[in-house]
Each structure stands twice: as C-alpha cells, then as structure tokens.
ZATOR-598152 format. One record per atom (N, C-alpha, C, O): x, y, z. Coordinates in steps of 0.05 Angstrom, whole numbers, plus 5000, padded with zeros to 4 digits. Layout:
<atoms>
XYZ...
</atoms>
This chain:
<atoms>
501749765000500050005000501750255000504050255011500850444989502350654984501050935006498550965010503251135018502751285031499451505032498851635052498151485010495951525005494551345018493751395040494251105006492250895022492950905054490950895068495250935067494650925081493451185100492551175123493551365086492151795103488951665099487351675118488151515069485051465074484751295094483051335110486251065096485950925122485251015156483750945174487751225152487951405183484851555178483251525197483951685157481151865162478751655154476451745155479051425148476451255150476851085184475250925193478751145194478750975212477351295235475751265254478151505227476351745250475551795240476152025237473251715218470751735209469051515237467451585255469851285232468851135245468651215278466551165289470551335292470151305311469051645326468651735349469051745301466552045300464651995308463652055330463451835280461351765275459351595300456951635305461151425313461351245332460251445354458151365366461151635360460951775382458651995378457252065397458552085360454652155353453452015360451852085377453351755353451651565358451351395381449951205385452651475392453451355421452051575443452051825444450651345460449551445485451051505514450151625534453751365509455651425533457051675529457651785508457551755558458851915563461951865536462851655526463352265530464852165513467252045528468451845520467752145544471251945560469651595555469751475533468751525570467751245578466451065558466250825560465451265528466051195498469051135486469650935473470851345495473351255488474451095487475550975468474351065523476550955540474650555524475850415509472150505533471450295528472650195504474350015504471750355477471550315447475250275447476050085434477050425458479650335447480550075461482449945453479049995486479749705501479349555482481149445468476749545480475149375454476049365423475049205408477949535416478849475391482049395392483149295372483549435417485849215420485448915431487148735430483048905442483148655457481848465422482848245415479848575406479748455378481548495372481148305357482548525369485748565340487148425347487948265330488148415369490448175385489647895389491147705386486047875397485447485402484647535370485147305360484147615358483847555331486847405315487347165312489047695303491047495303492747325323494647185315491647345354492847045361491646785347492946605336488446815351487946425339487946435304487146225294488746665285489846595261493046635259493746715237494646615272497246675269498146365258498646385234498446105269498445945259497845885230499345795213494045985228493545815202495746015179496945895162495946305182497546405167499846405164500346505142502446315183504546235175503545895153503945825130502745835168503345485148501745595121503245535103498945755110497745855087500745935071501545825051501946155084504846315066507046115060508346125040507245965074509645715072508645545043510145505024505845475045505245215028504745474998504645384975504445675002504345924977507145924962507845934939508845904991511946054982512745854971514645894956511745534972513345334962512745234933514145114917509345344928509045314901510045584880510345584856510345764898511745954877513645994879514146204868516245864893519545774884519245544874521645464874517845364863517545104857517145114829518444974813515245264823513245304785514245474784515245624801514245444757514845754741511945894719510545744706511546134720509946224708509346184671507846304657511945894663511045884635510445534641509545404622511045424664509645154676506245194673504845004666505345414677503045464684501445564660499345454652502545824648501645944624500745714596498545734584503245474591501545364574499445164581499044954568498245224598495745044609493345264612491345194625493545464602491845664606490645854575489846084572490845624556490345904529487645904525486946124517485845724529483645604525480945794540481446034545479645754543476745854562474745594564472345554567475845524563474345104565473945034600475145204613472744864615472044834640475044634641475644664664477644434627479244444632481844724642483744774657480444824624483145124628481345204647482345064665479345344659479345434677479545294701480245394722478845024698480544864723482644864739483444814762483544974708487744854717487845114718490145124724487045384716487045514720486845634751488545774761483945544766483145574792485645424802487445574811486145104802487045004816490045194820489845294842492745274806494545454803493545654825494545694848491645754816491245994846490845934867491446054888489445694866488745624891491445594914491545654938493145504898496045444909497545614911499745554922497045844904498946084893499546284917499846184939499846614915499846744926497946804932496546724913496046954952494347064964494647384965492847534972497347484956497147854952495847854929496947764909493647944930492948174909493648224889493348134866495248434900497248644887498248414868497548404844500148214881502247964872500347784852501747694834498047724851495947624835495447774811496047654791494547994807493848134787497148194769496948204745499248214778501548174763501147964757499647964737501747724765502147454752500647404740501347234724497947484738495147474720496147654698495647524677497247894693497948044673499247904658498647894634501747754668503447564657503447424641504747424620501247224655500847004644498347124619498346964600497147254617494747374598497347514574497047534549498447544580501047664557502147464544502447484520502947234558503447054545501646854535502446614536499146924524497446764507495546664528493646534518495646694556493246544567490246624558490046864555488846524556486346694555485046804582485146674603483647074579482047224590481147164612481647274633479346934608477746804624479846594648479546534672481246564635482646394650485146504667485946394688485846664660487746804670487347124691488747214710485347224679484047504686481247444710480347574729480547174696478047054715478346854730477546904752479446564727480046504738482146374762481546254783484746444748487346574767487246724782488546694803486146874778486747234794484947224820485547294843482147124809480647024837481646814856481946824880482046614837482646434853485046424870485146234886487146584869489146694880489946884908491646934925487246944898485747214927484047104936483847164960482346944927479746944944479346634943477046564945481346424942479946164939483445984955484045744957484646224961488046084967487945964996486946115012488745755003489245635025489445775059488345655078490946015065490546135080488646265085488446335109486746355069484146485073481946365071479746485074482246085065480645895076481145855099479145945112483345745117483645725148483445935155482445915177483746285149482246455166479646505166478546615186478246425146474646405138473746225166471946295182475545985168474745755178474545815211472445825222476445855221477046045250475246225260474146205282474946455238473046615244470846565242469446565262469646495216466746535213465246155200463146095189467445985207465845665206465945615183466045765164465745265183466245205163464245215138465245145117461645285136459845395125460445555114459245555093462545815116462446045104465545915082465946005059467045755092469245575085468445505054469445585033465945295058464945195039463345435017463145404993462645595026461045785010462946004993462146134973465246025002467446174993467546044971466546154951469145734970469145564947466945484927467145474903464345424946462545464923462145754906461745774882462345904922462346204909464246144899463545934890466746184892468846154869468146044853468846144832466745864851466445734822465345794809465845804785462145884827460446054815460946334805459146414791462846504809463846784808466146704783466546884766467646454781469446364758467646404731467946534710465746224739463246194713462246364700461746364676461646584722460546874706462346964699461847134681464646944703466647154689467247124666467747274647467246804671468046674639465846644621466246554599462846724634461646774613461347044603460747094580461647184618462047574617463847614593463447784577466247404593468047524578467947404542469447464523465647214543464647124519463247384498463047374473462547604515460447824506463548084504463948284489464448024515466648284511468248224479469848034479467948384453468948334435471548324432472848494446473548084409475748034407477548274413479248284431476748494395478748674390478848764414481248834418477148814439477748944460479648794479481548894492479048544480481248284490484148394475485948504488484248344453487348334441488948584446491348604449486348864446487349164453488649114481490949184485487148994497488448974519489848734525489748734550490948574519493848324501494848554497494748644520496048724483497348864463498549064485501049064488496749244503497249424512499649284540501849364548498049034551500048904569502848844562504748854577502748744527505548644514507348954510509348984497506049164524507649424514508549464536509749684536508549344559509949414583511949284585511949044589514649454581517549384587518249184604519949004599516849214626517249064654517548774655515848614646520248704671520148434670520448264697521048414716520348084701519647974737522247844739523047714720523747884761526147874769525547584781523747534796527747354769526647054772527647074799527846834806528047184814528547084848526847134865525846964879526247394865523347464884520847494872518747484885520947544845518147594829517247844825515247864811518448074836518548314828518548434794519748384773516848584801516848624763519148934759518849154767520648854749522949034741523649134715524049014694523849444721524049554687527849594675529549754682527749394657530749334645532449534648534649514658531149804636532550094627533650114660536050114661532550134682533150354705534950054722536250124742535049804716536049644741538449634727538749654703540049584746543049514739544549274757546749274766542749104757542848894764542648664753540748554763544048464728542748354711545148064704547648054705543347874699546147664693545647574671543147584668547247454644546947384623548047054624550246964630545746904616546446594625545346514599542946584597546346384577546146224561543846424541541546334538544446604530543946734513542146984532542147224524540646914556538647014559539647314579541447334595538147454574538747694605536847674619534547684611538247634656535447664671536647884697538647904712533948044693533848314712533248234733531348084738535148364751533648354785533148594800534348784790532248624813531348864829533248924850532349124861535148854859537248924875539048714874538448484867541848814885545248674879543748374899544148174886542648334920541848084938540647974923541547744919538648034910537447854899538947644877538747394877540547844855542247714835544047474846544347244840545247674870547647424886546047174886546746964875543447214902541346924917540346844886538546684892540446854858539646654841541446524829542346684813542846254825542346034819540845964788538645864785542846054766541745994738541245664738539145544732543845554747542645244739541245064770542244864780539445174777538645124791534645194787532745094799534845364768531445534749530845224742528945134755532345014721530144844715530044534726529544334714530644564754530344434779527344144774526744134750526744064781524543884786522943954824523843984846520743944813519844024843520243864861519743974883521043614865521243334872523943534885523943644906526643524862528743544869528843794891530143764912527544004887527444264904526644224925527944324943524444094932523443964949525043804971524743794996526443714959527943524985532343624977534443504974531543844978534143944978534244255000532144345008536544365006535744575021536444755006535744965018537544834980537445084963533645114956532645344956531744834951529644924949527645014970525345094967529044964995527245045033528945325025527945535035531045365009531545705019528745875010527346035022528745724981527845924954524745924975524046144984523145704980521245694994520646015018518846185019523245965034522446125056523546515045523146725055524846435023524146655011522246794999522147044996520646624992518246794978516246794987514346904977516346585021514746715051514546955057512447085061516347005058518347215065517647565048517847795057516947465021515647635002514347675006514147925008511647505012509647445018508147585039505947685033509547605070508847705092509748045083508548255090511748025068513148325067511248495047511548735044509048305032507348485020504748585030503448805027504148305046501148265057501348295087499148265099503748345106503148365131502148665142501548735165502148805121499949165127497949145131496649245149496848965107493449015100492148745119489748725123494548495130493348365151492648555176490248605179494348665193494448865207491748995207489949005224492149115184489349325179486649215187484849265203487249035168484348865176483648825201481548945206484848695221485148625252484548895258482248945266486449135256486049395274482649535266481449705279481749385235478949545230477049395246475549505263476949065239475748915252475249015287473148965300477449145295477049205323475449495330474049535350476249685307475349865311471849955307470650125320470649775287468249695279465949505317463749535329468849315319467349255351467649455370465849465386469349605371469049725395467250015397465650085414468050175369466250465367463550475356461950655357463250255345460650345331458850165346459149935351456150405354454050235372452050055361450850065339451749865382448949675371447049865351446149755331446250135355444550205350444550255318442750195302446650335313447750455279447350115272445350155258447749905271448049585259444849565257443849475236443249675279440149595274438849735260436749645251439649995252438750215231439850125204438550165184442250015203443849995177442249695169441049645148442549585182441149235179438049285190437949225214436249345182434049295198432849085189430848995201434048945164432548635159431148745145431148995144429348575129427848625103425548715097423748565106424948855089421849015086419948925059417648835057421848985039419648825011420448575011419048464994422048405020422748075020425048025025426348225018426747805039428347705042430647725035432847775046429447665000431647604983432247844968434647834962431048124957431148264961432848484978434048674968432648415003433848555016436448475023438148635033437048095018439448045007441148164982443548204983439848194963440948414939441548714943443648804935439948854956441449094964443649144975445549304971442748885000445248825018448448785002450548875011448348664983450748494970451548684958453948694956449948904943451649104933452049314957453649484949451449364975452449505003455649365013457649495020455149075011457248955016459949015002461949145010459648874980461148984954462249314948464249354935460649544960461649834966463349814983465749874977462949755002464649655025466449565024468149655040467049375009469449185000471449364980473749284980470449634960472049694957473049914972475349984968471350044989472150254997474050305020475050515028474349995032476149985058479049985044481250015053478349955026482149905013483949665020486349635017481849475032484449195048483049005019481049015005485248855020484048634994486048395014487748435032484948155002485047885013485147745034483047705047487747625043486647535078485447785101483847735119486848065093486148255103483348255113482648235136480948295083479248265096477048055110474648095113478347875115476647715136475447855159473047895165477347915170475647975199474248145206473048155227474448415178473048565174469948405172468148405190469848305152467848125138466947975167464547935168468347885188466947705212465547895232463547865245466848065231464948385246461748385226459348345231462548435213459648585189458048375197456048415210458848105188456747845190454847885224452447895229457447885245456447865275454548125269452248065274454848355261452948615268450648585246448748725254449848435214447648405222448448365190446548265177449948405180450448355139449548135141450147995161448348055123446847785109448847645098450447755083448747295105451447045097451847165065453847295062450847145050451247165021452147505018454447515007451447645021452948015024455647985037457548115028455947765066459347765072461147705046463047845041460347485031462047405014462347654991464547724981460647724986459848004964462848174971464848214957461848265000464348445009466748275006468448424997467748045008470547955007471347904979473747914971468947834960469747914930470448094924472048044906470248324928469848544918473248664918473948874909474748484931477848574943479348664912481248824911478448584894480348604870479048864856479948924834477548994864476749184852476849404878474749494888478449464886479349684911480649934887481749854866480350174892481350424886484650304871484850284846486650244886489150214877489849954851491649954834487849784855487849514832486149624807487349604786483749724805482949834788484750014772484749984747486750264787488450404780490250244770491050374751491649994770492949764753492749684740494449614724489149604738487749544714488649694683489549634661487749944700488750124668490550204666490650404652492950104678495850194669496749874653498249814634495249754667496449404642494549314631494849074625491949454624490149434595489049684586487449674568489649914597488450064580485850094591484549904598484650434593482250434611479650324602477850324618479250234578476450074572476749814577474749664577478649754580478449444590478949394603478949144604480049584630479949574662477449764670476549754693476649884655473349954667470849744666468849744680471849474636469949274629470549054651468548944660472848974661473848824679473348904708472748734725473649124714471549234737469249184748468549094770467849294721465249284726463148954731461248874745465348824706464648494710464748384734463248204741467248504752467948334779466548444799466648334822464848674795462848794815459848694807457948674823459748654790457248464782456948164790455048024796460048124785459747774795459347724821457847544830460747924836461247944862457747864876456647664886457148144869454148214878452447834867451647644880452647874849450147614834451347404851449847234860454147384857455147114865453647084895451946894896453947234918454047274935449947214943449247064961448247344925446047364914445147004917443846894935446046924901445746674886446846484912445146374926449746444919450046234946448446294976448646134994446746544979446046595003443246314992442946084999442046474975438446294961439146054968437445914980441845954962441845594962442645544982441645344991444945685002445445515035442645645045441945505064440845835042438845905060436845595044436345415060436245585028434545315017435645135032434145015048438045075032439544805049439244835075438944625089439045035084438945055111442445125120443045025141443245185114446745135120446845455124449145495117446245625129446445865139446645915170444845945186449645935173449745855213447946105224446746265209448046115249447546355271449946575264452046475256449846815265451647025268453646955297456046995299451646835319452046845342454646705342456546785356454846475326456546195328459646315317461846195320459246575305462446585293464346705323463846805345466446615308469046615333469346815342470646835363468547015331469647395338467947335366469247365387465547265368464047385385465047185418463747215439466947045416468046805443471246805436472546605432471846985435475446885427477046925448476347125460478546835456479046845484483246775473484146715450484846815499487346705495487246555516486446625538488246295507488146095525490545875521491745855499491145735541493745495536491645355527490045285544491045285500490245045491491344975462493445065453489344775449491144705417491644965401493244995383490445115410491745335393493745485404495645525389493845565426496545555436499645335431502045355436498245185422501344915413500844975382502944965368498545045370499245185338500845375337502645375321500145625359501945815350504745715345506445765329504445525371508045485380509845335354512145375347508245175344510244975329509145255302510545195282508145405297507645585269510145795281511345905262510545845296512446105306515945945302517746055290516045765311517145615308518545545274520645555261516345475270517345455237517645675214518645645191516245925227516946135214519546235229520746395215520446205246523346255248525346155235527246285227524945845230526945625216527645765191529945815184524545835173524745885156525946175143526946205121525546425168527146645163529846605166531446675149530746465189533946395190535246235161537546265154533946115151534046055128533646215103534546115082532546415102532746605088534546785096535146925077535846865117537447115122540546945121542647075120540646675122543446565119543546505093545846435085541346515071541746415041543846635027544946625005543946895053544947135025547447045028548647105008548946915046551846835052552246655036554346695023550846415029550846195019551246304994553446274984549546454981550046584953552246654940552346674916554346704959556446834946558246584934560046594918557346354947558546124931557345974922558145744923554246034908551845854890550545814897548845704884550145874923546745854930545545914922546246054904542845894925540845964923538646214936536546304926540046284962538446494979537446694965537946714942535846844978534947094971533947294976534247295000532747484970531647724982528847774988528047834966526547795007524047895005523748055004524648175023522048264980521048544978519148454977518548224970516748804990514848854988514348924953516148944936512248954950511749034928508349304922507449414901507749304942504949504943506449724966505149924974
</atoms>
C-alpha cells in the first residue's frame, strides 16, 4: 500500500470513531476509554487464533511459487474451456494470496497467450479469494459453512466471468493483450518483482538470455542452473527450503499491512460503533428477504471496495459485518469485491488500458454482487446458513490450549524458515540459492 492508502485509512478509521460517538449514548471519556479497550483486545485474540493458520497458508504459497514457474502454468491456460479454467483455479488456489502479487502474475500470464477468462478470471480470483490461508482464516472466524461457500462462490463467480467475457468483443481482448505486451517490465526470477530493464542495473546473462533483478541480493541469491530444477528435486534439497522461505518472506513483506489493517478495523468496527447504527443499517427486510439480500450484497461489495484491504486482510473485517447484522451471502459479496479496491482498478488501466479495466471492473462487481446473491438462496434453501451468534469473533479468548501449541510449532517454523532465508544471502556468494523478500504495494 502506498502512503495515500494509508492517510484514507487513518481518516476512515476517525470517520468511524466520529461517527461512533454521535451515535453513542455514553458519556464521551467512557465511549473512548471502552471503544479503544475493545478494539485492541479484537485485534490481538483475533490474530492470536489465526497466526498459525497464516504462517503454514504463506509457507505452502511460498513453496508453490519457488517450485513453478509462470511458463509451467501459462501453457495450460490458452483456452476458456472448464479444463483451462480448472487448471487455472487449481494454480491459484495454490498460489499467492497478495492481490497486488495476483493481478501481476495474472497480467503475465494473459500476455503470454493465456486466455482472459482463464487468466484475468480464473487465476486472479482464485489466488485472492479461493487460496489456502484464507480458507483457514474463513474457517477460525466465521465456520466452516462460510469455508464451503467461499469455494462454492468461486466457482460460481469463475463461471460468470467466463461467461461475461464471451460478450466482451475480440478486439477489445487483444487491445488489451497488446497494451499489456507494451509494458517493458520484466519479473526478476528470484523474488518475482516486476522490474524495468532500462533503470536496474542488476542483471546476469546465462546462456543467451538476460535476467533483471531488482537489487545486487537478489542477483547474488539466484542460481541459473538451479531455474530448471524438478519440484521433487527442490523439494527435498535445502537450496529449494531456501527459495521456499524466501518467497514467505515476500509474501508476509507484501501482505503483513493490510493483515494488520484488517485486525485493527475489525476491532475498531467492535468497539466504536454502537448496537444502535448495525440495527438502523441492517434492519432486515421490508419488501422480502431476498431482496433485501440484493441490496445488501451491493452494500457489501461498496464496502469491500472502499476499505482499501483486499484478501486475507479482509476477513475479519467481513466476521464483524456478519456478527452486526450483513446477510451470509452480502459477507462473501464484500470479500469479493477485494480485486476491485481504488489502487487495483488503477492497475487495471495501466496494464490494459482504461476500457478494458473499466469492462473488467465492472464484471467483477457484478459477479461479486450476483455471486454472493445466488450462494445465500441455496445455503438459505439448504438450511446451512449458521447463527451470526456461532462465529469466533464473538467468544475468542487467549488460552493454553491446541491453539496455543499451533501458534508454538507455526512460530517456530516461521523462524526456521527466516533463519534460512537471512543465511541464504551468505550461501550465495558461493551458488546458493538464497534470497531477498520485497514488498511490492
């Protein structure tokens, strides 16, 4: 996130606790003093009982993306067929969980011949919104119901896209192919950083090819004959546990703000804003149900872009909204909606060109909404729509129990694995493999 996102952050966060305090019947000290207890004591048992699932989520991320390479992947993606978008989902599903880090590799791979649908629709989601750690934080927080509805929603939100993008004509597809193939920029094979040739001066020439890196560490920590590795072989070697805990390491260094954020909003939402504003905002349905599930989902979806957090971030945002009164199918609305935030849209049209990051927009705020629409009708038909009451925000406690021995052996292994990343840069200077984590938003 960039110093902007975060000033709207600081003035949506005393919006909220303004606003909070109009609406509040307590005295203002004893409004304060309560509402700031109440938003450190959420933020802290929140990431205590997900600290675990998110170290092991970034590990099993970092190992498929030192492991594949982005042309492993690309030729399995040219198609818009329910195989390509398969092998499409499944790739994300495994992949990174930034955002930011998704919609590059989605640019990528769409440059190199993937198709649209597959690459723009179902990569990019499935990357953010369908990746392994944000299932175990779905799961923690808000049950395994909302677990399962995420994934069914993915598939369902894959489908529309890939049928959305049947109606968008060729030339506007290839305009925007064309406009992505005009970006200089190339991804530095050690951390994945996208780097422009002209300004780095960091670069090695191995068997005809030049490859740019983003700083002198990184170059040292790559390992030319070590790129066309076997995952098997990387796997049970320790040049491939470096490359692994390196791009953990990336990983946390992109997404540990907007985790943060999330937790510090999630708290600020419980502690300042009164029962009273959730019963005015939610009063439940007046012309029908379902109905007032549709308004809801595009309320949700506003929401989702306007907080500015995209992916694991917003969970616990999303487990507040649900406990204060948003409808199961509108939570998911709002956690779709992460790829279309103010700063990704602005990406949109710097790597297609603004009609086809305004058409791609608009598609993923439609899907969002219809998706969200559509899985509430069928877990409410099933009956599989829990209590608000049952999600974890509302009993979280710190306690010596199994989650206390998760943290331990996850704290634990994210140490192994940084010590292993901060000794790879030594190793490097005589062929290792180590390397560097940058942020990248």
């Amino acid at each position: 996130m960039e110093r902007r996102d975060y000033l709207i952050m600081v003035a949506f966060a005393a919006l909220i606790v303004a606003g909070g305090a109009i609406a509040s019947t307590e005295p203002l000290d004893t409004y304060l003093l309560t509402g700031a207890e109440d938003t450190v004591r959420t933020a802290v048992e929140m990431a205590w009982i997900t600290w675990w699932a998110l170290v092991l989520g970034f590990a099993i991320a970092g190992g498929v993306e030192a492991w594949l390479s982005e042309e492993d992947i690309s030729q399995h993606l040219e198609g818009a067929g329910v195989r390509s978008l398969g092998t499409a989902t499944f790739f994300g599903f495994v992949s990174s969980s930034c955002s930011y880090s998704a919609i590059a590799t989605s640019k990528n791979l769409f440059k190199k011949g993937a198709s649209a649908a597959a690459s723009l629709g179902a990569f990019m989601f499935a990357s953010t919104n369908l990746v392994i750690e944000i299932g175990f934080v779905i799961w923690i927080l808000l049950g395994w119901e909302f677990v399962v509805a995420d994934f069914v929603g993915g598939v369902v939100l894959i489908g529309l896209m890939a049928v959305g993008f049947r109606f968008v004509p060729d030339e506007v597809v290839e305009s925007a192919r064309e406009h992505a193939s005009d970006d200089t920029t190339v991804r530095d094979p050690n951390c994945g950083m996208e780097v422009d040739p002209d300004e780095t001066e960091h670069t090695i020439e191995y068997e005809g090819t030049t490859y740019y890196f983003c700083s002198e560490s990184c170059k040292r920590g790559w390992n030319p004959e070590e790129a066309d590795t076997t995952v098997w072989e990387q796997a049970t070697s320790l040049s491939g546990w470096r490359a692994l805990a390196d791009k953990q390491l990336k990983e946390w260094g992109m997404l540990w703000d907007e985790i943060a954020i999330g937790f510090v909003f999630a708290g600020l939402i419980a502690g300042f804003v009164p029962d009273s504003v959730w019963h005015a905002v939610f009063a439940g349905p007046i012309v029908g149900e379902y109905t007032y599930v549709f308004w809801t989902a595009i309320l949700g979806a506003v929401v989702g872009i306007a907080t500015f957090v995209c992916s694991v971030g917003n969970v616990p945002f999303g487990a507040i909204l649900w406990t204060r009164g948003l409808p199961f199918g509108s939570v998911l609305s709002y956690i779709y909606a992460d790829l279309i935030i103010p700063p990704i849209m602005q990406a949109y049209r710097e790597y297609y060109g603004t009609t086809f990051a305004a058409v791609l927009s608009a598609m993923i705020f439609v899907a969002a909404v219809v998706t969200g629409v559509i899985v509430h009708i069928a877990f409410d038909l099933l009956g599989l729509i829990p209590d608000p009451a049952s999600a974890t925000v509302e009993r979280i406690s710190i306690e010596l129990n199994y989650k206390a021995a998760l943290n331990v052996l996850a704290t634990a292994g994210f140490l192994a694995l940084y010590y292993l990343h901060r000794t790879g840069g030594d190793e490097a200077d005589h062929g290792g493999s180590g390397g560097h984590a940058h942020g990248s938003d």
